[in-house]
N, CA, C and O atoms as a printed pandas DataFrame, in Angstrom:
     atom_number atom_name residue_name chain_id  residue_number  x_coord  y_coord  z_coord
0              1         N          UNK        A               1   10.448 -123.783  -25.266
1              2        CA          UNK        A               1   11.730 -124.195  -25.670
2              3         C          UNK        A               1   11.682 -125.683  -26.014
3              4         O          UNK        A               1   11.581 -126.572  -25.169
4              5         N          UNK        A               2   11.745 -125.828  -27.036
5              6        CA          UNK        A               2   11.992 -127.658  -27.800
6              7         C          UNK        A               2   13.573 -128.271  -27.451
7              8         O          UNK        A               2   14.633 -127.761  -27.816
8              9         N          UNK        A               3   13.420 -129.339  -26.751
9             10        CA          UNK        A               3   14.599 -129.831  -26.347
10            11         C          UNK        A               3   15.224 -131.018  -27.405
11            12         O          UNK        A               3   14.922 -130.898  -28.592
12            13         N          UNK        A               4   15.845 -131.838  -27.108
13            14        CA          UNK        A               4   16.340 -132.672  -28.247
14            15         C          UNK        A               4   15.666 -133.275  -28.053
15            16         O          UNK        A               4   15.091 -133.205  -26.967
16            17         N          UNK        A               5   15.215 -134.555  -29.310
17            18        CA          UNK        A               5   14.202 -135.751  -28.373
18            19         C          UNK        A               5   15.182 -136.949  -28.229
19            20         O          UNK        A               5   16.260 -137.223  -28.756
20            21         N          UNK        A               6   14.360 -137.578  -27.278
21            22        CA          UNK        A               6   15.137 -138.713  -26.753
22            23         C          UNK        A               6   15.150 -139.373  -27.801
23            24         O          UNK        A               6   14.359 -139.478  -28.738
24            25         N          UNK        A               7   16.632 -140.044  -27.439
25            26        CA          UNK        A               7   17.257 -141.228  -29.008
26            27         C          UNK        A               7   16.679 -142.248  -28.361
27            28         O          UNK        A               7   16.278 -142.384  -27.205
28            29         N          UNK        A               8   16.718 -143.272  -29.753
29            30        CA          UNK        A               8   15.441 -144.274  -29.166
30            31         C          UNK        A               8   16.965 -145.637  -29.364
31            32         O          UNK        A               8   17.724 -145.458  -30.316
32            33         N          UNK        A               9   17.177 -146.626  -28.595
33            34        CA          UNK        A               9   18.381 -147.518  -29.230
34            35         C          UNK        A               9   18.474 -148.247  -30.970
35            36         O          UNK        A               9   17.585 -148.795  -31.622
36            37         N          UNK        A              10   19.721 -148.009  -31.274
37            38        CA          UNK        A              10   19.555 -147.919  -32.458
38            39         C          UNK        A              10   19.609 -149.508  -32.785
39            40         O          UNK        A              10   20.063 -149.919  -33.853
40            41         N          UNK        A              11   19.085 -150.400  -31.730
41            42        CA          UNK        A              11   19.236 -151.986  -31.899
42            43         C          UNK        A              11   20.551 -152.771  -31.557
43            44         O          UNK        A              11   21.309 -152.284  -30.718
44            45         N          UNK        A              12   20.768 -153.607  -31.983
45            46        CA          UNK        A              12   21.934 -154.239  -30.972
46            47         C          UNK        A              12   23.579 -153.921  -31.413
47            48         O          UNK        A              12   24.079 -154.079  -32.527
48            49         N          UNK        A              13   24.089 -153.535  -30.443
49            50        CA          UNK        A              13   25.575 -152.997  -30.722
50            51         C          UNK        A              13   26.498 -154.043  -30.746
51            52         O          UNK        A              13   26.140 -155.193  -30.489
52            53         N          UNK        A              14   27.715 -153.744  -31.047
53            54        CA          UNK        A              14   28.629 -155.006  -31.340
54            55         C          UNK        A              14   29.160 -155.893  -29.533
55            56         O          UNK        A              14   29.542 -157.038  -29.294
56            57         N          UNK        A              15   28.920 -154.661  -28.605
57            58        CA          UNK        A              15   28.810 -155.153  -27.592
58            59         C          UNK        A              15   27.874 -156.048  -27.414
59            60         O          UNK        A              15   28.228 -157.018  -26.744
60            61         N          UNK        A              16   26.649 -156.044  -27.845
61            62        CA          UNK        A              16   25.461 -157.558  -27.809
62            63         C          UNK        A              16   26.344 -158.777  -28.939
63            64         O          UNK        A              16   26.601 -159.944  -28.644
64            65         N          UNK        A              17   26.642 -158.151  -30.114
65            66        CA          UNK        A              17   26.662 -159.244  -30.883
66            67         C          UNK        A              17   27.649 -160.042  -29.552
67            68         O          UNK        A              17   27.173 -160.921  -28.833
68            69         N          UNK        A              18   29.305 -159.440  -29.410
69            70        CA          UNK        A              18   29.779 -160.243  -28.516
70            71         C          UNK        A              18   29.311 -161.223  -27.192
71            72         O          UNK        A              18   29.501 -162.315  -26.655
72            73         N          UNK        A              19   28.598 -160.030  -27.109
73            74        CA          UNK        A              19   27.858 -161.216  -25.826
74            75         C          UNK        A              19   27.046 -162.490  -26.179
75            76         O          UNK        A              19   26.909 -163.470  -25.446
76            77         N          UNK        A              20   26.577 -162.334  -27.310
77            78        CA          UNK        A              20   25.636 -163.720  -27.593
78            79         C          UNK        A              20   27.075 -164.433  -28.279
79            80         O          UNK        A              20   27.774 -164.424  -27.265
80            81         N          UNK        A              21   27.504 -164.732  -28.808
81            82        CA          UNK        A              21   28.870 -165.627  -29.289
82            83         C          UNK        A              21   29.478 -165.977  -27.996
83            84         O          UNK        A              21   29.695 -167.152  -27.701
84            85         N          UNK        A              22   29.798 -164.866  -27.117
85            86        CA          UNK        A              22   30.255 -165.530  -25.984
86            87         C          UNK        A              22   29.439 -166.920  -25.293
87            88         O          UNK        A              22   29.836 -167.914  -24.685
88            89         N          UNK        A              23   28.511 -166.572  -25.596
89            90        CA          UNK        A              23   27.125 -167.212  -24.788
90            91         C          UNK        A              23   27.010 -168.451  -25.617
91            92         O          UNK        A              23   26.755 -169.523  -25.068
92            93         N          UNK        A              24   27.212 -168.348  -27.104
93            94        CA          UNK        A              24   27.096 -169.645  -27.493
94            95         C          UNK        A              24   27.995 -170.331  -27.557
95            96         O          UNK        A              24   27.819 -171.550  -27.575
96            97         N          UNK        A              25   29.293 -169.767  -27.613
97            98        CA          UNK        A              25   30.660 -170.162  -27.627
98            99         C          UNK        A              25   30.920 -171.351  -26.300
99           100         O          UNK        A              25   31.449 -172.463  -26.299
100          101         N          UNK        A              26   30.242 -170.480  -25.166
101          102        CA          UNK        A              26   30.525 -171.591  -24.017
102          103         C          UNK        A              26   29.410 -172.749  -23.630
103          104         O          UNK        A              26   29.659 -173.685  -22.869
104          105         N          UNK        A              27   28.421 -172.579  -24.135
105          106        CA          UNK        A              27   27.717 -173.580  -24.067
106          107         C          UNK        A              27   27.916 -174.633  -25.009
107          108         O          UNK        A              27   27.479 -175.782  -24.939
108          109         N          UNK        A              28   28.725 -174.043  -26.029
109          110        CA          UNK        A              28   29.014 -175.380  -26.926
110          111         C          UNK        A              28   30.371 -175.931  -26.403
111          112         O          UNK        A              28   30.654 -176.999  -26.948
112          113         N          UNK        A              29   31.239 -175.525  -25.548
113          114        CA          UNK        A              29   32.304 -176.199  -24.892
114          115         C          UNK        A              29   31.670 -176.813  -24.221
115          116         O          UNK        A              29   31.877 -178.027  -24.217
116          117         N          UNK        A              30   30.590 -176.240  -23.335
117          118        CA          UNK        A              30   30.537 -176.934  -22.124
118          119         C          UNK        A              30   29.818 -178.586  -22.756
119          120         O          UNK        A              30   30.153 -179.695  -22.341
120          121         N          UNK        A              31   29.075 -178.378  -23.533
121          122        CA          UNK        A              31   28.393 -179.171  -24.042
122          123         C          UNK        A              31   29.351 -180.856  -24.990
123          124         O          UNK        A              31   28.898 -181.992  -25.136
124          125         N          UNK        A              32   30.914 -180.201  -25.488
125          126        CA          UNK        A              32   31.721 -180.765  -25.807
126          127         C          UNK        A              32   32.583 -181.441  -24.662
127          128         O          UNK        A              32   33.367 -182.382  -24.783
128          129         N          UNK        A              33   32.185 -180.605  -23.314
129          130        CA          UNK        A              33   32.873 -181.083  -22.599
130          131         C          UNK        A              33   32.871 -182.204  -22.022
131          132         O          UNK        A              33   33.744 -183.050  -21.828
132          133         N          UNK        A              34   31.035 -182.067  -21.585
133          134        CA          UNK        A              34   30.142 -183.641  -21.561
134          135         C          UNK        A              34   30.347 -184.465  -21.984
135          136         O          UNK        A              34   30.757 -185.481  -21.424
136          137         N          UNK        A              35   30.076 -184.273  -23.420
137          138        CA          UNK        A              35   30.562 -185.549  -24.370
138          139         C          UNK        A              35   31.777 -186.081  -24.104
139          140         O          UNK        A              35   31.727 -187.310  -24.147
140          141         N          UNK        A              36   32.921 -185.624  -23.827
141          142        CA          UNK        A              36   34.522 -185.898  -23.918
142          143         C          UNK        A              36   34.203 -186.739  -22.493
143          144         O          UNK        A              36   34.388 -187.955  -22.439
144          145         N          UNK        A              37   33.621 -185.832  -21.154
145          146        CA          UNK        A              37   33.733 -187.302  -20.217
146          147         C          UNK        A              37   32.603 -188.089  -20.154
147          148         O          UNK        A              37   32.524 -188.751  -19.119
148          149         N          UNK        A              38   31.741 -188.214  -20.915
149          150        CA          UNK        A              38   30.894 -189.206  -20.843
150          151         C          UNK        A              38   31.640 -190.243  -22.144
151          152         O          UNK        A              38   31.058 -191.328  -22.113
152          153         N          UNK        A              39   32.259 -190.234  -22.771
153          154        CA          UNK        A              39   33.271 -190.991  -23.641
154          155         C          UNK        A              39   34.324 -191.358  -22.807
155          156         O          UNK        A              39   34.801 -192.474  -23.012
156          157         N          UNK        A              40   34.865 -190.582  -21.788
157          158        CA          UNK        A              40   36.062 -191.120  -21.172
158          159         C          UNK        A              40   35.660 -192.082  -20.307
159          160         O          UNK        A              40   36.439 -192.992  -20.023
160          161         N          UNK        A              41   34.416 -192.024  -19.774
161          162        CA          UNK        A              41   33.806 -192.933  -19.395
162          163         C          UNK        A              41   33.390 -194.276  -19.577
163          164         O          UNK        A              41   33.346 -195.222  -18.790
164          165         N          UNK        A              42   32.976 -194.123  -21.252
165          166        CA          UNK        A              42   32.800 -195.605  -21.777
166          167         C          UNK        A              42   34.129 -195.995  -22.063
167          168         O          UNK        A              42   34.397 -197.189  -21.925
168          169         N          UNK        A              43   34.767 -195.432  -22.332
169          170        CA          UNK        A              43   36.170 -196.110  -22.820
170          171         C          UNK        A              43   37.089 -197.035  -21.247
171          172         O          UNK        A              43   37.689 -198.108  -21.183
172          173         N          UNK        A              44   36.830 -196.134  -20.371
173          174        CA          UNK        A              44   37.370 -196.853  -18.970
174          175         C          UNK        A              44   36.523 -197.985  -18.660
175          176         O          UNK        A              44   37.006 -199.041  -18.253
176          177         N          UNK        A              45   35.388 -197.829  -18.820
177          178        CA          UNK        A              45   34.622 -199.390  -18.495
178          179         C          UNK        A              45   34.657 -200.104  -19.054
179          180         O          UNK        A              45   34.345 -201.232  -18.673
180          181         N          UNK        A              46   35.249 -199.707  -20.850
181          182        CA          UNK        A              46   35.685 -200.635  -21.610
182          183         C          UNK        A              46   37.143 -201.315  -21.595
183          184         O          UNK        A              46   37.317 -202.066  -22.555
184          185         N          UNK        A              47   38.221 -201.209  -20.709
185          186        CA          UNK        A              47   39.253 -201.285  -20.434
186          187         C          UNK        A              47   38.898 -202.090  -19.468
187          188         O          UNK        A              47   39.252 -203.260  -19.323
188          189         N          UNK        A              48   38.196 -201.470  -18.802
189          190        CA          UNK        A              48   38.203 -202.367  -17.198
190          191         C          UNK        A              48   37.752 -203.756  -17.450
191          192         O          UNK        A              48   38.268 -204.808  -17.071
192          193         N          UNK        A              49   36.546 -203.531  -18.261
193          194        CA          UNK        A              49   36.244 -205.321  -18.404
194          195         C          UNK        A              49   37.313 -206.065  -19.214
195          196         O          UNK        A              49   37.614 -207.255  -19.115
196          197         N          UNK        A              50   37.874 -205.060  -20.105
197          198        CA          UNK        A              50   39.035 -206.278  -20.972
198          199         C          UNK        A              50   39.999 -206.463  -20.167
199          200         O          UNK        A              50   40.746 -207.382  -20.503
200          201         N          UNK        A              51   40.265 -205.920  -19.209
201          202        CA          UNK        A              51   41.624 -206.272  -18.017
202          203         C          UNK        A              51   40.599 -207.524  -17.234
203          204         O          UNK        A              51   40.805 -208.724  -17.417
204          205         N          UNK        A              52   39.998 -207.235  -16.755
205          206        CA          UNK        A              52   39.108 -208.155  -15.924
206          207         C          UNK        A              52   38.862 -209.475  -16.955
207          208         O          UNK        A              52   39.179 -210.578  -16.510
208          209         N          UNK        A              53   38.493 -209.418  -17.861
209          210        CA          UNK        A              53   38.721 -210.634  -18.824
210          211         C          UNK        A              53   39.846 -210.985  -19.295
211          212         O          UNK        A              53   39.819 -212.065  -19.884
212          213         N          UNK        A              54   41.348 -210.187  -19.227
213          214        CA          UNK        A              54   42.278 -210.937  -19.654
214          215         C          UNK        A              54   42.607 -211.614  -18.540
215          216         O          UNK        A              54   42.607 -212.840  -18.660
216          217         N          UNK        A              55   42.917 -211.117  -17.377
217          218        CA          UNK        A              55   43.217 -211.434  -16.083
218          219         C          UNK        A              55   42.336 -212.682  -15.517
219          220         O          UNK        A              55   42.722 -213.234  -14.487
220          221         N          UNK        A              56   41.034 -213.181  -16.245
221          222        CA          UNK        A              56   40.301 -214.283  -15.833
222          223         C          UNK        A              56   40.847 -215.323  -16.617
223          224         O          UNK        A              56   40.795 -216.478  -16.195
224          225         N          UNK        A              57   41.595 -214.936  -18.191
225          226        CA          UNK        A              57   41.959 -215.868  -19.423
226          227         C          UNK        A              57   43.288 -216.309  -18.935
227          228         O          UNK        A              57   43.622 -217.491  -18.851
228          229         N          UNK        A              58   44.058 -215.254  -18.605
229          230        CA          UNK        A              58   45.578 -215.728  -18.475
230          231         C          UNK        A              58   46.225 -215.683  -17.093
231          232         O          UNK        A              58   47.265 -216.254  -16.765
232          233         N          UNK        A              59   45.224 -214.698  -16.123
233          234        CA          UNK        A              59   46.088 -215.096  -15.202
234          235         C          UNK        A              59   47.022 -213.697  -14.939
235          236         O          UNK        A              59   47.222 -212.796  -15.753
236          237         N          UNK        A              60   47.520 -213.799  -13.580
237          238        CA          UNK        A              60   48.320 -212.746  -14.161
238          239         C          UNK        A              60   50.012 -213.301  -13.610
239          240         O          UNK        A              60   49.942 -214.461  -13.204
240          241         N          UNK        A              61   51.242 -212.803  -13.536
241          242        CA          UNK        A              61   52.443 -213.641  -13.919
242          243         C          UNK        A              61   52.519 -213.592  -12.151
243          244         O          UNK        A              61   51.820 -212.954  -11.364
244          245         N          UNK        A              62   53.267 -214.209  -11.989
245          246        CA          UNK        A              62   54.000 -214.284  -10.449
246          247         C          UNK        A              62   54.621 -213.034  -10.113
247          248         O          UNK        A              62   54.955 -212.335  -11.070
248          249         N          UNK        A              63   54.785 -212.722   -9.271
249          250        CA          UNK        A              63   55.613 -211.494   -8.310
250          251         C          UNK        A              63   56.657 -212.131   -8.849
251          252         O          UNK        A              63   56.767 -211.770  -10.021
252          253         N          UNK        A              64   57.567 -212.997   -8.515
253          254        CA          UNK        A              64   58.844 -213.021   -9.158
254          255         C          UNK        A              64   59.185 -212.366  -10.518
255          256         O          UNK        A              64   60.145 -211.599  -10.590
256          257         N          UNK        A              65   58.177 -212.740  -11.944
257          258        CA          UNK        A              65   58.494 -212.303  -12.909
258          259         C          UNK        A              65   58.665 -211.164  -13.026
259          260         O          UNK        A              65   59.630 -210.609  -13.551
260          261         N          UNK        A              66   57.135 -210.388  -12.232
261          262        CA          UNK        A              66   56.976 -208.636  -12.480
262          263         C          UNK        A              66   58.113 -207.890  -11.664
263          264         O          UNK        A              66   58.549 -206.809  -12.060
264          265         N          UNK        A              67   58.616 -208.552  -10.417
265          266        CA          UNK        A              67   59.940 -207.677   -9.834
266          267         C          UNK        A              67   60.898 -208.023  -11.008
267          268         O          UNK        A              67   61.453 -207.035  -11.489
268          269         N          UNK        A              68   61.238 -209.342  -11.623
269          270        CA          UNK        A              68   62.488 -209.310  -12.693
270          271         C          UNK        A              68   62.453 -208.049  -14.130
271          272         O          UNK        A              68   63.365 -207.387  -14.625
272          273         N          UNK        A              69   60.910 -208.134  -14.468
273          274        CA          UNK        A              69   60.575 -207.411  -15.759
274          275         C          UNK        A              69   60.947 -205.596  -14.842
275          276         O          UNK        A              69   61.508 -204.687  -15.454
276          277         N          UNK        A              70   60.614 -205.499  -13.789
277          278        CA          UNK        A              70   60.719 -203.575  -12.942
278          279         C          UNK        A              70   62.096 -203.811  -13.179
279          280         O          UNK        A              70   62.495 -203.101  -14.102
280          281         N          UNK        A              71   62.946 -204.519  -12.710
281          282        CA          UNK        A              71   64.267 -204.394  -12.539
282          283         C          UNK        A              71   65.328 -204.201  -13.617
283          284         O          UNK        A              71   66.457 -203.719  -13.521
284          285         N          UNK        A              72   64.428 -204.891  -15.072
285          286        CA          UNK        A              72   64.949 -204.924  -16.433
286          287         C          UNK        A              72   64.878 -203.539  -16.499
287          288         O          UNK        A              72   66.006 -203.120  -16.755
288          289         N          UNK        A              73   64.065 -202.617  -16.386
289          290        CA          UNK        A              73   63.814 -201.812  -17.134
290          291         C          UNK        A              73   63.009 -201.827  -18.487
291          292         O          UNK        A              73   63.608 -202.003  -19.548
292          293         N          UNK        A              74   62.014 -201.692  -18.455
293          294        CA          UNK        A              74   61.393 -201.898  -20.274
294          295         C          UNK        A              74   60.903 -203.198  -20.668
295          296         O          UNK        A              74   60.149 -203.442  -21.611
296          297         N          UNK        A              75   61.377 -203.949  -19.901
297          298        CA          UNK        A              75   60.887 -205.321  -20.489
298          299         C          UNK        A              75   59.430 -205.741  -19.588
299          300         O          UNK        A              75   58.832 -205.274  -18.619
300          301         N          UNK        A              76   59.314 -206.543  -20.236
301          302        CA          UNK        A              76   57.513 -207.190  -19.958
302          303         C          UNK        A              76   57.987 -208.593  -19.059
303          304         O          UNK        A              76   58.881 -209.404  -19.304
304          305         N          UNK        A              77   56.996 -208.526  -17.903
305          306        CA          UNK        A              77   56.816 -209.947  -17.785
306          307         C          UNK        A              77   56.863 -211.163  -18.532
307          308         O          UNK        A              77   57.677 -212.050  -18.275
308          309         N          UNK        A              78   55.775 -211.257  -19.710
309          310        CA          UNK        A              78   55.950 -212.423  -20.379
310          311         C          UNK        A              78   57.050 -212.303  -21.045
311          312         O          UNK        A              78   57.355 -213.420  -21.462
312          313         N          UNK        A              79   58.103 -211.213  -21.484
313          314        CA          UNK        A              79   59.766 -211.363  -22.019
314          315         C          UNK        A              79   60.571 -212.206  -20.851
315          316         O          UNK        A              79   61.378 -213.094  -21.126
316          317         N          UNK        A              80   60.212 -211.770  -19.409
317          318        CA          UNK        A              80   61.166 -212.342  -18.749
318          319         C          UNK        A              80   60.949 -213.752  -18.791
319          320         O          UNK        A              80   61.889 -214.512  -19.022
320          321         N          UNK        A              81   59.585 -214.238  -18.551
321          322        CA          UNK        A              81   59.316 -215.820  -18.921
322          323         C          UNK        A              81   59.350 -216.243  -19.746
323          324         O          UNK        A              81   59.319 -217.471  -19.658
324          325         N          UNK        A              82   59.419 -215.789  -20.871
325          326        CA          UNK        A              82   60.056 -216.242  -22.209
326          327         C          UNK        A              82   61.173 -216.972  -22.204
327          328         O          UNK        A              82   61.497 -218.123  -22.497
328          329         N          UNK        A              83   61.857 -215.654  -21.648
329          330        CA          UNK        A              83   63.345 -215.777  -21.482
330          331         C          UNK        A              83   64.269 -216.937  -20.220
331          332         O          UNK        A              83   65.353 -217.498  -20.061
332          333         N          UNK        A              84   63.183 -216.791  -19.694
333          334        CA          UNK        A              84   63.528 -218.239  -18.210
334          335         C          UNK        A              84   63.676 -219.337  -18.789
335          336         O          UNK        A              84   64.685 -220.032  -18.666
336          337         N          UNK        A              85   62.243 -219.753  -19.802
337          338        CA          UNK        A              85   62.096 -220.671  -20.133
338          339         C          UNK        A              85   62.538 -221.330  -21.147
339          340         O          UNK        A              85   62.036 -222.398  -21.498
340          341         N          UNK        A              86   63.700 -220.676  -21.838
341          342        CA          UNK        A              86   64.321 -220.591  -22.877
342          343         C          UNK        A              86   65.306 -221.078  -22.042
343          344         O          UNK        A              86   65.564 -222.237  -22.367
344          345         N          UNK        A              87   66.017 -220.672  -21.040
345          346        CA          UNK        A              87   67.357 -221.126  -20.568
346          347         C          UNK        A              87   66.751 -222.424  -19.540
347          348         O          UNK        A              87   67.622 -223.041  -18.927
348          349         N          UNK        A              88   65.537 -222.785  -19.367
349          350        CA          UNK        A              88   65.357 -223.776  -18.941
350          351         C          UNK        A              88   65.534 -224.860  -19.868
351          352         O          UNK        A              88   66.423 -225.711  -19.872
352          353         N          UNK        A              89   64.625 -224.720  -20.604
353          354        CA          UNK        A              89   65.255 -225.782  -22.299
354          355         C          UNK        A              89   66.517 -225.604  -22.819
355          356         O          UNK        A              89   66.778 -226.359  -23.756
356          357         N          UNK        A              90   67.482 -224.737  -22.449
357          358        CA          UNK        A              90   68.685 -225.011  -22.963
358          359         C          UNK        A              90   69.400 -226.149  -21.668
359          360         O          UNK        A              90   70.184 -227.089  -21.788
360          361         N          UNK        A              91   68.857 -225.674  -20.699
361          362        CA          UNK        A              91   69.871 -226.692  -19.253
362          363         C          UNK        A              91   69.506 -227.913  -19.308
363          364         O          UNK        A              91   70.299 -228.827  -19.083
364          365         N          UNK        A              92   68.237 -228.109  -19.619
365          366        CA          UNK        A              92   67.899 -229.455  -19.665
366          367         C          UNK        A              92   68.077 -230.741  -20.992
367          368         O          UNK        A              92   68.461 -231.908  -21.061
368          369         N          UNK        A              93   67.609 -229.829  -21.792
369          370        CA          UNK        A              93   67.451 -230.242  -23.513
370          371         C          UNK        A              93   68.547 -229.854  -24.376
371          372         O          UNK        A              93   68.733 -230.409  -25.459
372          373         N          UNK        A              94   69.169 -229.061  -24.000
373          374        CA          UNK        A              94   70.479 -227.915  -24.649
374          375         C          UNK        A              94   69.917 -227.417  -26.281
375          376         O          UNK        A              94   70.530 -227.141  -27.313
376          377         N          UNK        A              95   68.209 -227.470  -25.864
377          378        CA          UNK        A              95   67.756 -226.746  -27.228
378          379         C          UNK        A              95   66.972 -225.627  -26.604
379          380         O          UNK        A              95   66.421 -226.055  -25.589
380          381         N          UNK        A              96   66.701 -224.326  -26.823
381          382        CA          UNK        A              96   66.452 -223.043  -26.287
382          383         C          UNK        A              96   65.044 -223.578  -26.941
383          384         O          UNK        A              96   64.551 -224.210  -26.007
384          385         N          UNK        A              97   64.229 -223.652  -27.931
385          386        CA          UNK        A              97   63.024 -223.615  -28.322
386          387         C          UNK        A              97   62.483 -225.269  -27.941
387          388         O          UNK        A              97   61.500 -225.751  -28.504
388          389         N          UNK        A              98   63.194 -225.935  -27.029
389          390        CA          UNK        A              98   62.210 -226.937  -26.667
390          391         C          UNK        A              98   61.048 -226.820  -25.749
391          392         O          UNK        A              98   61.256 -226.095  -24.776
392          393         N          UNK        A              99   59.823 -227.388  -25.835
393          394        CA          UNK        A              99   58.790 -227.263  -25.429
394          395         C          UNK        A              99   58.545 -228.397  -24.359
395          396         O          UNK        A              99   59.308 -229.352  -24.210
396          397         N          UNK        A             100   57.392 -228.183  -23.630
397          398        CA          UNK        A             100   57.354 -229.076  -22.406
398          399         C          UNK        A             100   57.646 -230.257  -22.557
399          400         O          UNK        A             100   58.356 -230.884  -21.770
400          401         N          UNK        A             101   57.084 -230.765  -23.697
401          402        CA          UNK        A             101   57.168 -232.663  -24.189
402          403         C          UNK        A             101   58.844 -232.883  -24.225
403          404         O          UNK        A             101   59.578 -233.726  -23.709
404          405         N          UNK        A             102   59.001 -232.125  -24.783
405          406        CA          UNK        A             102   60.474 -232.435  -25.235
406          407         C          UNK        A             102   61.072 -232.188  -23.952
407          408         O          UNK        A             102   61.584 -233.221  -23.519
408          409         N          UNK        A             103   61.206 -231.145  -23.140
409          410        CA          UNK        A             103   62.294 -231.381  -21.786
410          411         C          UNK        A             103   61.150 -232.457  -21.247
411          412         O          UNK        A             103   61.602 -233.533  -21.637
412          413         N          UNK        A             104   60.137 -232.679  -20.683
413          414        CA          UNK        A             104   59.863 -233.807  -20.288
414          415         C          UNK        A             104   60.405 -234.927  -20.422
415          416         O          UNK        A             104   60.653 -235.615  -19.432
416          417         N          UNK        A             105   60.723 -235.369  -21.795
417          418        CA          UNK        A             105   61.452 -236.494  -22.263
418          419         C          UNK        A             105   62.788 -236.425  -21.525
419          420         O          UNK        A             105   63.177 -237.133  -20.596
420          421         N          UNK        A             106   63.462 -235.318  -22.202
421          422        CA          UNK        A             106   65.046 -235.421  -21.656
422          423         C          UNK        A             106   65.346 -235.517  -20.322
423          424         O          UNK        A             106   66.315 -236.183  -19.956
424          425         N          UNK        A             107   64.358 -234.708  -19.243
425          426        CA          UNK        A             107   64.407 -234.817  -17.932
426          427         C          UNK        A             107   64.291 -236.215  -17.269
427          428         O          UNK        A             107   64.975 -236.527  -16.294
428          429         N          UNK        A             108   63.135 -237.263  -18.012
429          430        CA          UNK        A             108   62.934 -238.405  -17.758
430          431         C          UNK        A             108   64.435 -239.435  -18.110
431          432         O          UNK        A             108   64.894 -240.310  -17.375
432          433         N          UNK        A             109   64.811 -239.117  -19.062
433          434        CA          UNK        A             109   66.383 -239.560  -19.358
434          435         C          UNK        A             109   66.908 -239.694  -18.350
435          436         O          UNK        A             109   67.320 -240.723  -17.814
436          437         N          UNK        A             110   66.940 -238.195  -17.874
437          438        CA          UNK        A             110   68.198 -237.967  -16.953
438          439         C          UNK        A             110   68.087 -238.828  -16.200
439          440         O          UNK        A             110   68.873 -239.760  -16.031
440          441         N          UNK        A             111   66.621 -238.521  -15.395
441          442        CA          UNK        A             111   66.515 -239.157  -13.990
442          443         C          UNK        A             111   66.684 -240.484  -13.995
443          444         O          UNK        A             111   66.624 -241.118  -12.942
Protein backbone atom coordinates (compact mmCIF):
# COMPACT_ATOMS: atom_id res chain seq x y z
CA UNK A 1 0.00 0.00 0.00
CA UNK A 2 1.70 3.51 -1.18
CA UNK A 3 0.93 6.16 1.28
CA UNK A 4 1.08 9.92 0.52
CA UNK A 5 4.60 11.20 0.61
CA UNK A 6 5.67 13.50 3.02
CA UNK A 7 5.30 17.32 1.94
CA UNK A 8 8.54 18.76 2.06
CA UNK A 9 8.05 22.90 3.40
CA UNK A 10 7.16 24.87 0.70
CA UNK A 11 9.83 27.69 2.07
CA UNK A 12 9.01 30.61 4.07
CA UNK A 13 5.35 31.54 4.85
CA UNK A 14 4.02 34.95 5.41
CA UNK A 15 4.16 33.98 9.04
CA UNK A 16 8.26 34.11 8.62
CA UNK A 17 8.11 37.05 6.36
CA UNK A 18 6.30 38.77 9.53
CA UNK A 19 8.57 37.64 11.86
CA UNK A 20 11.73 38.94 10.25
CA UNK A 21 10.14 42.71 9.81
CA UNK A 22 9.14 42.35 13.23
CA UNK A 23 12.72 41.59 14.04
CA UNK A 24 14.02 44.32 12.01
CA UNK A 25 11.43 46.69 12.81
CA UNK A 26 12.57 46.60 16.52
CA UNK A 27 16.00 46.64 16.29
CA UNK A 28 15.85 49.65 14.28
CA UNK A 29 13.77 51.43 17.14
CA UNK A 30 15.78 50.17 19.53
CA UNK A 31 18.72 51.36 17.73
CA UNK A 32 16.86 54.96 17.17
CA UNK A 33 16.29 54.82 20.54
CA UNK A 34 20.05 55.01 21.49
CA UNK A 35 20.68 57.61 19.35
CA UNK A 36 17.70 59.88 20.75
CA UNK A 37 19.36 59.38 24.40
CA UNK A 38 22.74 59.53 23.59
CA UNK A 39 21.70 63.09 21.88
CA UNK A 40 19.65 63.92 24.88
CA UNK A 41 22.63 63.55 26.47
CA UNK A 42 24.88 65.84 24.58
CA UNK A 43 22.39 68.39 24.47
CA UNK A 44 22.06 68.40 28.56
CA UNK A 45 25.80 68.74 28.96
CA UNK A 46 25.49 71.27 26.53
CA UNK A 47 23.05 73.34 28.60
CA UNK A 48 24.71 72.59 31.67
CA UNK A 49 27.95 74.22 30.75
CA UNK A 50 26.11 77.28 29.17
CA UNK A 51 24.17 77.75 32.55
CA UNK A 52 27.42 77.19 34.39
CA UNK A 53 29.03 79.83 32.12
CA UNK A 54 26.28 82.25 32.20
CA UNK A 55 26.01 82.02 35.91
CA UNK A 56 30.05 82.59 36.13
CA UNK A 57 29.43 85.85 33.46
CA UNK A 58 26.47 87.40 35.15
CA UNK A 59 25.87 86.16 38.22
CA UNK A 60 22.74 85.21 39.18
CA UNK A 61 19.94 88.06 40.55
CA UNK A 62 19.25 88.31 44.34
CA UNK A 63 16.42 86.33 46.10
CA UNK A 64 14.66 89.54 46.37
CA UNK A 65 14.32 89.97 42.57
CA UNK A 66 13.43 86.16 41.81
CA UNK A 67 10.61 86.18 44.77
CA UNK A 68 9.34 89.73 43.01
CA UNK A 69 9.62 88.19 39.24
CA UNK A 70 7.41 84.39 41.08
CA UNK A 71 5.04 86.82 42.45
CA UNK A 72 4.59 88.83 39.03
CA UNK A 73 3.65 86.01 37.41
CA UNK A 74 5.49 85.75 33.90
CA UNK A 75 7.89 88.22 34.36
CA UNK A 76 11.74 87.68 34.52
CA UNK A 77 14.03 88.76 37.04
CA UNK A 78 16.04 91.04 34.95
CA UNK A 79 12.24 92.80 34.02
CA UNK A 80 11.86 93.29 37.65
CA UNK A 81 15.38 95.05 37.86
CA UNK A 82 14.85 96.82 35.01
CA UNK A 83 11.95 98.01 36.33
CA UNK A 84 13.42 99.00 40.03
CA UNK A 85 15.90 100.72 38.44
CA UNK A 86 13.90 102.73 36.32
CA UNK A 87 11.88 104.06 39.32
CA UNK A 88 15.14 104.53 41.00
CA UNK A 89 16.21 107.10 38.25
CA UNK A 90 12.95 108.57 38.22
CA UNK A 91 13.17 109.35 42.39
CA UNK A 92 16.36 110.56 42.17
CA UNK A 93 16.97 112.15 38.61
CA UNK A 94 13.10 112.33 37.69
CA UNK A 95 14.48 110.76 34.37
CA UNK A 96 13.42 106.87 34.13
CA UNK A 97 16.42 106.10 31.55
CA UNK A 98 19.11 107.73 33.68
CA UNK A 99 22.14 105.74 34.16
CA UNK A 100 24.53 105.42 37.11
CA UNK A 101 26.68 108.68 36.18
CA UNK A 102 23.81 110.62 35.89
CA UNK A 103 21.91 109.70 39.33
CA UNK A 104 25.37 109.80 40.75
CA UNK A 105 25.55 113.38 39.84
CA UNK A 106 22.05 114.30 40.99
CA UNK A 107 22.41 112.31 44.24
CA UNK A 108 25.71 114.25 44.88
CA UNK A 109 23.51 117.52 44.40
CA UNK A 110 21.24 116.50 46.73
CA UNK A 111 23.46 115.59 49.43
Amino acid sequence: MAGRPASRGGGLTGLHYGLIAFVIVSVAALAGFIMQLTQNKKLQDEADRLSKLVDEDYGRPPQFYLGEARASRGSTAFAVMERYLKDYGTLVSGNSDAVYPAVAAQAERAI
